[in-house]
C-alpha angles and dihedrals in degrees: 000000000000108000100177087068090030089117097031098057086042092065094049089063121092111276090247092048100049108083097046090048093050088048091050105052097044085057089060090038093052099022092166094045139075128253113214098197123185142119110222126140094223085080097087095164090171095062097050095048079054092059091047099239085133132009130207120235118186130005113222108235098280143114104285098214116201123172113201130206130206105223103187145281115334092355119118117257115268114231130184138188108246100179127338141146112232138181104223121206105197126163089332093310116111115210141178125224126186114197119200128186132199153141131254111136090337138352110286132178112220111191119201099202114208117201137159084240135015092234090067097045087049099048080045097053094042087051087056101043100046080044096061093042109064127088112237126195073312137112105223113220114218101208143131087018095296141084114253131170120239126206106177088055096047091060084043086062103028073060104053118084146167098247094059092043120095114214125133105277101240082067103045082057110046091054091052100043090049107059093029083067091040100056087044088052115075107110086050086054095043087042099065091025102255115157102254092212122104140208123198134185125205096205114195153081117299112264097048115103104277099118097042084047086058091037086049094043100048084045088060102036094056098200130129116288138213119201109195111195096167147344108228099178095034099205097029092042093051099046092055089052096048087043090050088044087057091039089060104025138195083044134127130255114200118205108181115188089007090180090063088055113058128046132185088284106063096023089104094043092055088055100047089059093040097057105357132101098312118082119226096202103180098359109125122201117216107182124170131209140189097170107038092167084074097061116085122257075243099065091023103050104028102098090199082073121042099007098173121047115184118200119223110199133180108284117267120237089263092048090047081044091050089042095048096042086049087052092045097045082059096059130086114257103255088054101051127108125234097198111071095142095053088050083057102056084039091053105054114157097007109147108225089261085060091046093047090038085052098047094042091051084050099055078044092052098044100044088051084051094056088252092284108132118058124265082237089057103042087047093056090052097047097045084060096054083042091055090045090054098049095050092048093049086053100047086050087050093045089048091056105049 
């Protein structure tokens, strides 16, 4: 057999033919060992030789193939094993591991494991797999049909607190209170035979504190975390999220917008993992809203789904006071605004995005200014553009509905 084209002549075989004729091969090849076949993304193998759980040895003479992603601005570059054929030395065991991409309906990475027993590739193969899926000291993005880790919005989070967070107290407290007991509670749940699972529903217009309240929340709990953006292949999406929530439990799934994810389609489907036959022990739903009027009285009602709904309203006086002092004790003196009173009269019914959008466009203003004119002043000016902005937005809302 040539080895050194083993993966090569393998791609050029029909889709449907290419794992039998890798497996295959391998068997002739390694008549006396056993061949641990599977595709399943939970086999990162990269990842755990980078944490150094396992090391590689030694490459067979063939094309080491390595695809690398540029994953942003400042960030390291991202790479990943295509196909390759590796010698693999874990816990005294040395093992080979050939690695094959293609495309079928998507890209997929199918790994033949080679070991002396079965019992070692599968205890191999098992190390690898409850390695990659658990969350740690991470926050897990659901997107593009796939899990990825993002760093960016993990700092976002391990930044966002409650105390820097303005909600009318009762509120604040309550959130916290709530799923600090939960998650302490589990004998008295399992005790009476209560499901020990949660589901929870930020209510409001958008602007008004619902994302920095999960982002505070996630940051306290400290548990793993879930972030759904989308869910591309509705079903198939959803049921990978719910199964990796059960893999790493207690742990959070956190579903933003969730009107804009789910259609008629896949309405029924949500429902059934969030309160069917699995279940769910540990898992927490966080699902956020602006139009509650488009979910359904099923997902909306049924308190076995979504048990705690929270209700984000447009900030009091006192909260747009609070907001507007915490803003002001941050600036330096000559930039801060003695009328605080006066900003809140001015800013009646600003959600807490308009008031940031208008004290942010202020500092902008002044310092473009040279810092002339007085904050008081700018801020005047600017609330009245502000006010403009926002009429004409809801007179060209009103005109299209």
């Amino acid at each position: 057999m040539d080895i050194e084209n083993f993966i090569r002549d393998a791609l050029y075989k029909p889709n449907d033919y290419i794992a039998y004729h890798v497996g295959r091969e391998l068997a002739e090849l390694y008549p006396g060992k056993t061949i641990l076949a599977g595709q399943n993304w939970y086999f990162d193998l990269d990842a755990f030789v980078r944490d150094e759980k396992c090391s590689v040895v030694e490459e067979k003479s063939v094309f080491h193939h390595v695809r690398t992603d540029w994953e942003g601005v400042g960030q390291n570059l991202k790479e990943r094993i295509q196909n390759s054929w590796l010698n693999v030395l874990w816990q005294g065991h040395l093992l080979e591991v050939v690695l094959i991409t293609w495309t079928a309906h998507c890209q997929v990475r199918h790994h033949w494991i080679i070991a002396e027993e079965r019992k070692i590739a599968e205890e191999f193969f098992n190390a690898v797999c409850e390695w990659s899926c658990e969350v740690r000291g991470e926050i897990l993005i659901y997107q593009d049909s796939s899990f990825q880790k993002d760093p960016q919005l993990y700092q976002s989070i391990k930044s966002s607190t409650f105390a820097n967070l303005i909600l009318p107290d009762t509120l604040k407290q309550q959130i916290q209170d709530d799923f600090q007991r939960f998650f302490e509670s589990r004998e008295i749940y399992e005790r009476y035979g209560i499901p020990w699972r949660r589901g929870a529903l930020f209510i409001g217009p958008p602007g008004n504190g619902k994302t920095h309240t999960l982002k505070a929340l996630i940051n306290q709990l400290s548990k793993p975390c879930i972030y759904v953006r989308s869910f591309d292949d509705d079903e198939e999406g959803m049921a990978e999220v719910f199964e990796r929530a059960r893999m790493v439990a207690p742990c959070l799934i956190v579903l933003e917008d969730l009107d804009s994810m789910i259609d008629d389609k896949s309405r029924a489907f949500l429902l059934n993992e969030l309160d069917g036959f699995r279940s769910n022990t540990g898992v927490v739903v966080l699902a956020t809203t602006n139009h509650p009027e488009k979910l359904d009285a099923a997902i909306l009602d049924r308190p076995s789904r979504f048990d705690r709904k929270y209700y984000f309203t447009l900030p009091s006086d006192s909260e747009r006071l609070s907001y507007i002092r915490k803003w002001n004790d941050e600036l330096q003196p000559e930039m801060r605004v003695t009328e605080a009173m006066e900003i809140v009269r001015r800013t009646e019914g600003f959600s807490f995005a308009y008031l940031k959008e208008l004290l942010v466009a202020s500092m902008m203003e002044w310092v473009s200014g040279g810092g002339s004119a007085s904050m008081n002043h700018v801020i005047r000016t600017q609330t009245e553009l502000l006010l403009s902005q926002i009429s004409n937005k809801e007179k060209t809302k009103a005109a299209g509905q």
